[in-house]
C-alpha positions as CSV (number, residue, x, y, z in Angstrom):
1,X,12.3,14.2,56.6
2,X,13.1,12.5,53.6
3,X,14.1,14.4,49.9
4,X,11.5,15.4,47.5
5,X,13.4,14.9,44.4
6,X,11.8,17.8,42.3
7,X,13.3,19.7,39.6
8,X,13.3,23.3,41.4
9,X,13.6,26.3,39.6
10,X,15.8,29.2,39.9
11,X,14.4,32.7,41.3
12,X,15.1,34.3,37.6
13,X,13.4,31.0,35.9
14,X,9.6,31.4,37.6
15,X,9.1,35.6,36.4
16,X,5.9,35.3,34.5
17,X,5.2,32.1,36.0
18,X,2.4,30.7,37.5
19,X,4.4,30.1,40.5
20,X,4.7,34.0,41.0
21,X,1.1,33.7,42.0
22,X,1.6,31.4,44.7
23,X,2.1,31.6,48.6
24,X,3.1,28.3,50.3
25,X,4.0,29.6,53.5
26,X,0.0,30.4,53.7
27,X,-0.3,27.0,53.2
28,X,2.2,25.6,55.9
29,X,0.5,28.6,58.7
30,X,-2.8,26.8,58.1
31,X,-1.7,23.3,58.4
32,X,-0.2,21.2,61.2
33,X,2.4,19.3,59.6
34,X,3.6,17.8,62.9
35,X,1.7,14.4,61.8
36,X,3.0,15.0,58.5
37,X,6.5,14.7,60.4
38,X,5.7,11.5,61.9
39,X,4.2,9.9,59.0
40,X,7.1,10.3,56.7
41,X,10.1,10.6,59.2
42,X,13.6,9.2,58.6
43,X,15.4,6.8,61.3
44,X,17.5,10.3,61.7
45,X,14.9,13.1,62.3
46,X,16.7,16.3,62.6
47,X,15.1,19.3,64.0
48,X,12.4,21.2,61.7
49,X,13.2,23.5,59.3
50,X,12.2,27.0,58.4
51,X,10.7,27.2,54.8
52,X,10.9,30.9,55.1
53,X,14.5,31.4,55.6
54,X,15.7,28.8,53.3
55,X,14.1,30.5,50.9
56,X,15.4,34.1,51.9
57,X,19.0,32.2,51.9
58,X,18.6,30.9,48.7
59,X,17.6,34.1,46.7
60,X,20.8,35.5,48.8
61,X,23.4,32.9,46.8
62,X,21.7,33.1,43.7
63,X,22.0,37.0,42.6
64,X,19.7,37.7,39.6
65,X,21.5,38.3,36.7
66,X,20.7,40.7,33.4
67,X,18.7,39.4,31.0
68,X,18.1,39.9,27.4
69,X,15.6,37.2,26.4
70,X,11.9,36.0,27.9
71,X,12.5,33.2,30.3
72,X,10.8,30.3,28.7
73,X,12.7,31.1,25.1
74,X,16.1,31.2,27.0
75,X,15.4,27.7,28.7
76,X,14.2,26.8,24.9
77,X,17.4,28.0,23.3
78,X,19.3,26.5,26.3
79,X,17.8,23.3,25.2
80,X,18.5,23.8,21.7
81,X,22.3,24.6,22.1
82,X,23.1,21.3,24.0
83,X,21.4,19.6,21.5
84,X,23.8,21.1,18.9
85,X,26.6,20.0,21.0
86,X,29.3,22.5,20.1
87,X,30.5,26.2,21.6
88,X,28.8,29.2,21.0
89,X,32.2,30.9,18.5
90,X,31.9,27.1,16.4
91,X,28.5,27.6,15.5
92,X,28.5,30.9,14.6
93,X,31.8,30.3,12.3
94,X,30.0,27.6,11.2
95,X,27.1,29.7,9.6
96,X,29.5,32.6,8.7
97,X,31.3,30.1,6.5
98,X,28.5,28.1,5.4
99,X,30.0,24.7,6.9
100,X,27.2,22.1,7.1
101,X,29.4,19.6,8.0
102,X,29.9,21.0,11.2
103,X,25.8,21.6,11.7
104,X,23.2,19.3,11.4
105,X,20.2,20.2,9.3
106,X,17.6,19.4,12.1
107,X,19.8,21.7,14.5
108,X,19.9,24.6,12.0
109,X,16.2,24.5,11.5
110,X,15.5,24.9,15.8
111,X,18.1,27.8,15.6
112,X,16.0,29.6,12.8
113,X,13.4,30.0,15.5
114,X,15.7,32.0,17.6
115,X,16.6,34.5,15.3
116,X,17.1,37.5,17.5
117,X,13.4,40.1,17.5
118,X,14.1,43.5,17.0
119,X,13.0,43.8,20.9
120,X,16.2,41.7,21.7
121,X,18.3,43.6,19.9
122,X,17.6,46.9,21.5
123,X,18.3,45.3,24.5
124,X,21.6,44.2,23.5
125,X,22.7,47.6,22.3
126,X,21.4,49.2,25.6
127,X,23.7,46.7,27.1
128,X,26.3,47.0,25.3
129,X,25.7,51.1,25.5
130,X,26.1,51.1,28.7
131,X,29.6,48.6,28.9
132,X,28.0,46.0,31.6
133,X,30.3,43.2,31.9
134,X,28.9,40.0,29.7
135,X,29.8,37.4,32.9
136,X,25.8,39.2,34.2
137,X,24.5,37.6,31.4
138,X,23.4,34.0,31.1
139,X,25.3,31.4,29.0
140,X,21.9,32.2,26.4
141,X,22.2,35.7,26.9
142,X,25.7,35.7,25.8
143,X,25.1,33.2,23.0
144,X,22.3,36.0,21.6
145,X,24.9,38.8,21.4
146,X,27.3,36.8,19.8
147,X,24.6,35.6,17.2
148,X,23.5,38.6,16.4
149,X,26.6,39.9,15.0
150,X,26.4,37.0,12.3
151,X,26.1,39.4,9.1
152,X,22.8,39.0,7.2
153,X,22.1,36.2,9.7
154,X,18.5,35.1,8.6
155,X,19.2,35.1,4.9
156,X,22.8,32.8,6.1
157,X,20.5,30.4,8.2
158,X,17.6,29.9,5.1
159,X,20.5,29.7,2.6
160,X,22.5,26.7,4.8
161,X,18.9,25.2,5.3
162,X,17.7,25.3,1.6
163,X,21.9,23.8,0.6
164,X,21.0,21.0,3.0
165,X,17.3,20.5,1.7
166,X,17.8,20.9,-2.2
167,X,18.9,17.0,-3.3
168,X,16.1,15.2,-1.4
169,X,13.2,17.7,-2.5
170,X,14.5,17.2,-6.1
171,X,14.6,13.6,-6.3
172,X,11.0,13.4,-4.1
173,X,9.6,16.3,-6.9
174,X,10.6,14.6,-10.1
175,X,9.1,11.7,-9.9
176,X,5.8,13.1,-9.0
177,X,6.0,15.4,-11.8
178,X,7.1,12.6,-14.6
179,X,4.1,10.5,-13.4
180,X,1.6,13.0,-13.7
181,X,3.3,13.9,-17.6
182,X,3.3,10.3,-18.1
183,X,-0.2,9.2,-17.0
184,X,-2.4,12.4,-18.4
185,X,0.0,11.9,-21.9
186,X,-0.9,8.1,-22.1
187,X,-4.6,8.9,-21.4
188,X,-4.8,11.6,-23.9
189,X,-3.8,9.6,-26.5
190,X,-4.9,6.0,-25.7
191,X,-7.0,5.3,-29.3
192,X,-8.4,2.2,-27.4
193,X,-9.9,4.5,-24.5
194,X,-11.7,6.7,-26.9
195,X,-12.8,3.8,-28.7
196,X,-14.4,2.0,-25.4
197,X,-15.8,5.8,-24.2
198,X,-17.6,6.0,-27.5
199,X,-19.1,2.7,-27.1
200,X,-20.7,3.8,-23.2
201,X,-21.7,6.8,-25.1
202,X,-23.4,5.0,-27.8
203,X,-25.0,1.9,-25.6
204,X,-26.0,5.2,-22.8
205,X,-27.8,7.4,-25.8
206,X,-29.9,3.5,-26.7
207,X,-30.9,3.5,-23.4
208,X,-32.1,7.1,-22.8
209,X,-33.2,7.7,-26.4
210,X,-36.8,7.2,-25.0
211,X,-36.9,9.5,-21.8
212,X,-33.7,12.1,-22.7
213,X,-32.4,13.5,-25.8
214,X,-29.2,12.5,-26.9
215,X,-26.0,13.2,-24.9
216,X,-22.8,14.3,-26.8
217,X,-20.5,13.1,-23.9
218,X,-20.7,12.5,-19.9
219,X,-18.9,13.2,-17.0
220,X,-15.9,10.7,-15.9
221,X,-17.4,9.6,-12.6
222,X,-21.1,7.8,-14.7
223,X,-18.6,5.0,-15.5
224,X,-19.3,4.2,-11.9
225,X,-22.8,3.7,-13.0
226,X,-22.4,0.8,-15.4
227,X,-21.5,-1.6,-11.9
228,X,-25.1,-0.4,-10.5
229,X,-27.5,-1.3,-13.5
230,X,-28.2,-4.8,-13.5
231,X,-30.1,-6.7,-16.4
232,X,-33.3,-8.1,-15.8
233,X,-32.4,-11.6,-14.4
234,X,-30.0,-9.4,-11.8
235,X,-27.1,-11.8,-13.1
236,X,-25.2,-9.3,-14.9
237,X,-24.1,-5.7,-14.8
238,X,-24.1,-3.1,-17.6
239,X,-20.6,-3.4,-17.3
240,X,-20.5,-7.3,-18.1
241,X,-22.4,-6.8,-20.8
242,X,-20.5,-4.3,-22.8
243,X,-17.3,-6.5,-21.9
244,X,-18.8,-9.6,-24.0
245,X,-19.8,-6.9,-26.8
246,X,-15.8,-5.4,-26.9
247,X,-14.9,-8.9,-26.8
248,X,-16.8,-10.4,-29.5
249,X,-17.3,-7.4,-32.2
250,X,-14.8,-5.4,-31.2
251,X,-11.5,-7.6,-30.0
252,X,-8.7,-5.2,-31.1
253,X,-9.9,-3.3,-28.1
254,X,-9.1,-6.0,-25.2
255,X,-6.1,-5.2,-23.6
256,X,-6.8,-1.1,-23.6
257,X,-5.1,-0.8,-20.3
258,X,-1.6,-1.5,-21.3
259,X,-1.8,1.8,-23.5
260,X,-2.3,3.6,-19.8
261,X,0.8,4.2,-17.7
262,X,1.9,5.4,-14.0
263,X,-1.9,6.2,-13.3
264,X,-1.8,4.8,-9.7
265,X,1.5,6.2,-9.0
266,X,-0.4,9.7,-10.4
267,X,-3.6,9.4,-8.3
268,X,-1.5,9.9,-5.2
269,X,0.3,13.1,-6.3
270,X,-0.9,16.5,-4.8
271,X,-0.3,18.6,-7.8
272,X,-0.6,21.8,-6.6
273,X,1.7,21.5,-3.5
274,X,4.0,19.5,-5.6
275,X,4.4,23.4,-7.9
276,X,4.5,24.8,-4.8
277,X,7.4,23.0,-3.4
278,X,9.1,24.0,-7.1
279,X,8.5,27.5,-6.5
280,X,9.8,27.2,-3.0
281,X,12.8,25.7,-4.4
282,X,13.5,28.3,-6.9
283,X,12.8,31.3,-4.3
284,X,15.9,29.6,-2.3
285,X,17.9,29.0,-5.6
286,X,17.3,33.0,-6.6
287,X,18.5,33.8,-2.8
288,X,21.7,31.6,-3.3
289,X,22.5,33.7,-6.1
290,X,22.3,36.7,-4.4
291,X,24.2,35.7,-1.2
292,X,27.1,34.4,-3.8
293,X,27.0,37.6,-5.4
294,X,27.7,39.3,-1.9
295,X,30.0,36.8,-1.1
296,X,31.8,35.7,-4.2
297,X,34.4,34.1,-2.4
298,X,32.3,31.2,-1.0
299,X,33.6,28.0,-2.3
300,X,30.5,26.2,-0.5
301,X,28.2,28.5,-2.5
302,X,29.3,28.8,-5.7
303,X,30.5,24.2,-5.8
304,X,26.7,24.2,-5.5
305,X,25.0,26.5,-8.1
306,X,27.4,25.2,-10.4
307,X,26.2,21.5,-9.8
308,X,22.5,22.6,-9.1
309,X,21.3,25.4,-11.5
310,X,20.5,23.0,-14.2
311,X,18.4,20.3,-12.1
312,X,16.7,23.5,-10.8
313,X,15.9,24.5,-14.6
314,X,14.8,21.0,-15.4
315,X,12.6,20.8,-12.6
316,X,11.2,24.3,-13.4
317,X,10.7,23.0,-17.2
318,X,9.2,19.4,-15.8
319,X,6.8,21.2,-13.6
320,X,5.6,23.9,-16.7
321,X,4.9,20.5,-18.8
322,X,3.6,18.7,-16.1
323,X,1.0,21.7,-15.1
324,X,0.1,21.5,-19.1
325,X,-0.2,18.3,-19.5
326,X,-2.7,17.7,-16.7
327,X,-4.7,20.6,-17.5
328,X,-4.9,19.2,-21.3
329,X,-5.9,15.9,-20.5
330,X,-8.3,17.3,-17.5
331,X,-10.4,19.4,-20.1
332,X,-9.8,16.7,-23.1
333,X,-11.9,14.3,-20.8
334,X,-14.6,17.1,-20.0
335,X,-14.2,17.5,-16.4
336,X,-12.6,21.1,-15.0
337,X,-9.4,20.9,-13.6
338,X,-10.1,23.2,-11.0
339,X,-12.2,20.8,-9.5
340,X,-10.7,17.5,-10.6
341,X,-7.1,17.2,-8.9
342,X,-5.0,14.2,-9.7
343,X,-6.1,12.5,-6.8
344,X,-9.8,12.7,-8.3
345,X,-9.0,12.6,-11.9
346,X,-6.9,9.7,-11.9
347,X,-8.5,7.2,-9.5
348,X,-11.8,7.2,-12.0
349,X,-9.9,5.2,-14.6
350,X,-8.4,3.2,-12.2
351,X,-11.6,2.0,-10.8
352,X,-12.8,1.1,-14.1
353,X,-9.6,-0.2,-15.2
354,X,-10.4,-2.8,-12.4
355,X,-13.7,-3.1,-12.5
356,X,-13.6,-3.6,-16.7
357,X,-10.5,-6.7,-15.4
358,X,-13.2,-8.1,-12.9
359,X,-16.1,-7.9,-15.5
360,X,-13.9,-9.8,-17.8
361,X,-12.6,-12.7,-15.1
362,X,-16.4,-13.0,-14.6
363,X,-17.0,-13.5,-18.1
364,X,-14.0,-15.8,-18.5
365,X,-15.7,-18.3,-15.7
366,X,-18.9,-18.1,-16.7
367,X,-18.0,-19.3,-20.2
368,X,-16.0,-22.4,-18.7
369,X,-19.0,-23.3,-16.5
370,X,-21.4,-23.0,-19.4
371,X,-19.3,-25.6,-21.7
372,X,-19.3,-27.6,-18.5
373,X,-23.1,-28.0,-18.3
374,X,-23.3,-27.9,-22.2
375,X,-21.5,-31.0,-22.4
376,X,-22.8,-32.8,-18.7
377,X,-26.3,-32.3,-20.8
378,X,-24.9,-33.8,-23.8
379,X,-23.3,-37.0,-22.6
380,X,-25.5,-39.5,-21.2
381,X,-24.7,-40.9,-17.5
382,X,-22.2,-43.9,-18.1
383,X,-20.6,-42.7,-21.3
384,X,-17.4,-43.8,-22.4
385,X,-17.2,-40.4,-23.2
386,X,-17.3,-39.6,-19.4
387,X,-14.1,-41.0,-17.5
388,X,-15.0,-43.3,-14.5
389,X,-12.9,-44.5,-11.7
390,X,-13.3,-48.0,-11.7
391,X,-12.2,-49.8,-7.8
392,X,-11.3,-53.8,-8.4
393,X,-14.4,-54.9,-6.8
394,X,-16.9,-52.8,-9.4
395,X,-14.7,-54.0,-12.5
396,X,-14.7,-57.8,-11.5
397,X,-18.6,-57.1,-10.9
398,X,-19.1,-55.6,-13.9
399,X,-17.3,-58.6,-15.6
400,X,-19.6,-61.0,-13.6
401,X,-22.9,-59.3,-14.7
402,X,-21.8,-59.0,-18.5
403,X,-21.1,-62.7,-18.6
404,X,-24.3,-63.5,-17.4
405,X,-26.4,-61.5,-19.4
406,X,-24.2,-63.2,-22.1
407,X,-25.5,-66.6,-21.4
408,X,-29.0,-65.3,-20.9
409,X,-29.0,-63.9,-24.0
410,X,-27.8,-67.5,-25.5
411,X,-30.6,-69.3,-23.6
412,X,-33.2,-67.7,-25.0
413,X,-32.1,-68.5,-29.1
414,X,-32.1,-72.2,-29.4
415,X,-29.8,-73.4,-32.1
416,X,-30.2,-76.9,-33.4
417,X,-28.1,-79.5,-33.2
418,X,-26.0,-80.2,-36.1
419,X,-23.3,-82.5,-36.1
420,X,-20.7,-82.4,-38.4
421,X,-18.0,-84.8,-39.7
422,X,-16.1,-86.5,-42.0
423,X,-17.2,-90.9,-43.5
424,X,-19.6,-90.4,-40.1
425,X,-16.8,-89.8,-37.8
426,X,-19.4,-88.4,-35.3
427,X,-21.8,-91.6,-35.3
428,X,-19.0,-93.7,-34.4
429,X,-18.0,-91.4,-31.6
430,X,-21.4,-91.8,-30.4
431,X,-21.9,-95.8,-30.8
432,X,-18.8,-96.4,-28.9
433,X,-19.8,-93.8,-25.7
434,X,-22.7,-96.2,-25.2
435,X,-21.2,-99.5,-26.0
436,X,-18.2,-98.2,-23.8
437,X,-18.6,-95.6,-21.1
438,X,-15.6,-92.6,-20.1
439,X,-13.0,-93.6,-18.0
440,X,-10.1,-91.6,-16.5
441,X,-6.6,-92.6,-17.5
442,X,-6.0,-92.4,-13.7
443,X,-8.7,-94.3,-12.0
444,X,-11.6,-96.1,-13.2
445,X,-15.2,-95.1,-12.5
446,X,-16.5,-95.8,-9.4
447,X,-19.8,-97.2,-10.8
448,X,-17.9,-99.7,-12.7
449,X,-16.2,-101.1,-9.3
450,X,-19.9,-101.8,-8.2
451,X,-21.4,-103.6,-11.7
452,X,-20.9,-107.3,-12.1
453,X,-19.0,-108.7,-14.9
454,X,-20.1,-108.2,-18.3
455,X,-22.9,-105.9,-17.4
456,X,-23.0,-103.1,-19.7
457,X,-24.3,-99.6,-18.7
458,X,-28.0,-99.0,-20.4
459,X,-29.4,-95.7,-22.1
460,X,-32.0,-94.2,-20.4
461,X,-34.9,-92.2,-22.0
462,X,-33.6,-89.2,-20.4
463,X,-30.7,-89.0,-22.3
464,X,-31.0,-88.5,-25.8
465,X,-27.3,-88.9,-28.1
């Protein structure tokens, strides 16, 4: 028969197992597996084998051993400890002495989950009570003993994890902290803002003076409302109108969002689990102190309160102002900052920061389309005022039109003749066309060619000179 290629557990590996619970030589009494054979023979069929003795043969060569931990946490920690790469005496050293060059961060965090449980441990002393020889116990097994002598082990493993954590969390919590000071100090005292707030709250208390009695403020999120009211052509928002009011009688207000900084970057900042991360941060700082003041002689310990101590006390203070600060501006704007976290509070400005840009973009094009038909209205079609493409063909028709209307025009006023001259320069002219007719100075007439001799060309009555 061919190999299954399974990954087969030991005897010790399946206790607790579903696999306990489960009887395949029932299985091979009740079937006939000689088709089975023939289906999935080799080229070299041996004889059949016995399922039941290689079975009883293989629990023979593999003695159970003692051991100290549950099954599927030892194949865990077994797991765990070739991922660290390194013996069982390195790694311990390595958190006796606080060496996190030696360990990872990411390995240090899976080895905090295998802190030895008081259950473990009085199974190790038993064994070690009763002077068993450690080659019984698995390679996990004998890892366990030797990490349980580690002195003050889980405070070592949370200290060597909070050493290796410290610099990123800081430099992720402080700018989360300077944007929400920045952004609820700006909005506080933005003069522009309140300006534009009181003019909603005036235009709001117009509008409901009729139905409602006047409002002394309103809650952040009716800015919303001025996109939704139309006027009564349905051509412009509440918002657009109020935007051509600022601009017009009230100028010195355009431009009110560059007194507003680091609101988006704000918006996205979970306050409260930003403080918590603080106080985490300070919990491990306080239990660095203490395991220096065991230890004293740590150089690891004491090279990093003496760098650390005052970004922790900065981030403490930064976090106390920043907690204020929101809170302040929260309740300055009338809204409850139990209920309005930054990612609430924030994001309300922002949509009318954008909405109050979009209003005025509007207002922008609408004014350049309105000069457009102002002055299409104004000119008349064909003005000189309007420019015109003119192609070669149009202009030398144009020409050709203007020329004739031109002589049209000079038909219709008849001028009379006046001659003009000088001792009757012009009757002379005259006398001699008749007596002697035009010739040109290269070739004579060809009427003349025709005439006899001495016949002279006569006037008609058609032609008056």
């Amino acid at each position: 028969m061919p190999i299954f290629n399974w990954v087969a557990l030991k005897p010790s590996q399946i206790d607790g197992t579903v696999f306990t619970e489960l009887n395949d030589e029932k299985v091979l009494q009740e079937l006939d597996m000689s088709d089975f054979e023939e289906q999935f023979k080799t080229k070299a069929q041996g004889p059949g084998l016995d399922i039941s003795a290689l079975k009883v043969k293989a629990t023979q060569k593999a003695p159970s051993k003692v051991t100290l931990m549950e099954s599927n946490r030892a194949k865990n920690l077994a797991i765990t400890l070739r991922k660290g790469g390194r013996s069982v005496q390195d790694i311990c050293t390595a958190i006796e002495t606080y060496d996190q060059q030696a360990l990872s961060l990411d390995f240090l965090e899976l080895l905090l989950r295998f802190l030895p449980t008081e259950y473990e441990r009085t199974l190790i002393g038993k064994f070690e009570r009763e002077q068993q020889p450690a080659e019984e116990l698995s390679d996990e097994d004998q890892f366990m003993i030797r990490f349980s002598k580690i002195p003050r082990l889980a405070e070592r493993m949370n200290v060597m994890i909070f050493l290796g954590n410290f610099n990123d969390t800081a430099q992720l919590l402080m700018p989360q902290l300077n944007a929400i000071i920045a952004a609820s100090m700006s909005l506080k005292s933005s003069s522009k803002l309140r300006n534009i707030l009181e003019i909603v709250l005036a235009f709001g208390n117009y509008m409901n003076s009729s139905k409602r009695g006047a409002a002394y403020g309103f809650r952040l999120q009716s800015l919303d409302a001025l996109l939704e009211m139309k006027s009564t052509d349905r051509k412009q928002t509440l918002l657009h109108y109020l935007v051509r009011v600022i601009t017009e009688k009230y100028p010195e207000l355009t431009g009110f969002h560059t007194e507003l900084h680091f609101l988006d970057k704000a918006g996205t900042v979970s306050l409260d689990s930003v403080l918590q991360d603080v106080r985490s941060l300070q919990q491990g700082m306080e239990l660095t102190r203490k395991e220096f003041m065991r230890q004293d002689d740590s150089v690891v310990l004491k090279d990093f309160l003496k760098v650390n101590l005052e970004v922790m006390e900065k981030l403490q203070a930064d976090s106390k102002t920043a907690k204020e600060a929101y809170e302040s501006a929260v309740e300055y704007f009338g809204e409850n900052p139990k209920t309005s976290p930054p990612t609430t509070f924030f994001p309300m400005f922002m949509r009318f920061i954008r909405a109050y840009k979009k209003a005025e973009q509007d207002i922008e094009l609408w004014k350049k389309q309105e000069a457009v038909a102002k002055k299409a209205e104004s000119s008349p079609p064909g003005s000189e005022d309007q420019p015109e493409v003119k192609l070669p063909i149009q202009k030398a028709k144009r020409q050709q039109m203007d020329m004739i209307a031109e002589l049209k025009k000079k038909q219709m006023v008849k001028e009379p003749l006046i001659y003009e001259g000088k001792d009757g320069a012009i009757e002379d002219i005259i006398s001699d066309l008749r007596n002697n007719p035009y010739r040109r100075a290269d070739k004579g007439r060809g009427s003349a060619k025709k005439r006899a001799a001495g016949q002279s060309l006569q006037a008609t009555p058609d032609i008056s000179l």
